[in-house]
C-alpha positions as CSV (number, residue, x, y, z in Angstrom):
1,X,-28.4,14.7,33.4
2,X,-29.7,18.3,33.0
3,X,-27.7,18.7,29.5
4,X,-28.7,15.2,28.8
5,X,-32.4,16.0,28.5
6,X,-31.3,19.3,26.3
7,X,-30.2,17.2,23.9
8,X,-32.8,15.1,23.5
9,X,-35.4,18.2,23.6
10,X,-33.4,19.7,20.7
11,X,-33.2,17.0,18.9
12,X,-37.4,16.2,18.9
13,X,-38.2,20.1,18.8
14,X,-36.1,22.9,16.7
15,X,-37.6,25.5,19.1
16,X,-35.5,23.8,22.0
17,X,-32.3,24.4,20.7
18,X,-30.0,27.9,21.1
19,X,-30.1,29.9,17.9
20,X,-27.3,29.6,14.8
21,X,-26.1,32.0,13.0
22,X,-25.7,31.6,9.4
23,X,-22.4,31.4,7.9
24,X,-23.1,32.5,4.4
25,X,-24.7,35.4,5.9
26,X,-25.3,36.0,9.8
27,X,-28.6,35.7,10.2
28,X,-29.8,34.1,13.3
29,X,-31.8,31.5,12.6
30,X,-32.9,27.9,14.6
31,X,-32.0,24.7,13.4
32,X,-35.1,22.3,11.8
33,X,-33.2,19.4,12.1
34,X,-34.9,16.7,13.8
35,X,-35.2,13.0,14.8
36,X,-37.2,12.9,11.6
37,X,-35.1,15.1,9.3
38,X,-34.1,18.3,8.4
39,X,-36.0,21.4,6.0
40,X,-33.0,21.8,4.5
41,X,-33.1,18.1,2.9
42,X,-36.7,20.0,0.8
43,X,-34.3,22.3,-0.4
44,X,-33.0,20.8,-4.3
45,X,-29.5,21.6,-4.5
46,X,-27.5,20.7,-7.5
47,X,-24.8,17.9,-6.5
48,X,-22.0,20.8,-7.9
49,X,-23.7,23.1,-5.5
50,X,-24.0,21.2,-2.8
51,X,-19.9,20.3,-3.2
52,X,-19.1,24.4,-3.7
53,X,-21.2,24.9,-0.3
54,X,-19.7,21.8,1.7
55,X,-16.5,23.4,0.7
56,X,-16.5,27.0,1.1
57,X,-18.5,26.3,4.5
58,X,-18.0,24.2,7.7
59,X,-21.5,25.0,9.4
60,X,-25.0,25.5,8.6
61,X,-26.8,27.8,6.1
62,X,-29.9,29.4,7.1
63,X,-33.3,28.8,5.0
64,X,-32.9,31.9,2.7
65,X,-29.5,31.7,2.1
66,X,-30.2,27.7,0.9
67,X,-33.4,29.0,-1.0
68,X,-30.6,31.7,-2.9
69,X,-28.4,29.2,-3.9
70,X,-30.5,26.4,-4.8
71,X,-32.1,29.4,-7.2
72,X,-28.5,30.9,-8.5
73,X,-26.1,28.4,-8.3
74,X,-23.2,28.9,-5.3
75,X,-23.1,32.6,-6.2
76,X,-27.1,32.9,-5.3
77,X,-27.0,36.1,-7.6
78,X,-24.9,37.7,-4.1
79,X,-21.1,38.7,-5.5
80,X,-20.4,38.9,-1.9
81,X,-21.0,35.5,-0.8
């Protein structure tokens, strides 16, 4: 019941849920999604950049990293990414 009532917190407030790290880069950062949506869905991503990152990736990106490639296409101006 406990874990039940996690869940739900998590999913009506971010600030509820155990930090992620980012997989593009390993920043720790908390999930925004919620019942209502996610900030990532404000972020304009190119259909080809949104298929590079679905595919080089199985987890979430972190804000800036999104913000990078949305700005520079799946390389986000980073040769190390």
């Amino acid at each position: 019941m406990r874990r039940t009532l996690k869940t739900i917190a998590a999913l009506v407030s971010p600030s509820a849920r155990e930090p992620s790290a980012c997989e593009s880069c390993g920043a720790e950062f908390a999930c925004g999604a919620t019942l209502a949506g996610c900030w990532c869905s404000e972020i304009k991503l190119s259909e080809e950049t949104r298929a590079e990152l679905r595919a080089r990736f199985q987890r979430c990106l972190c804000r800036t990293c999104l913000e990078r490639f949305a700005a520079g296409g799946i390389n986000g101006g980073d040769e190390d990414i």
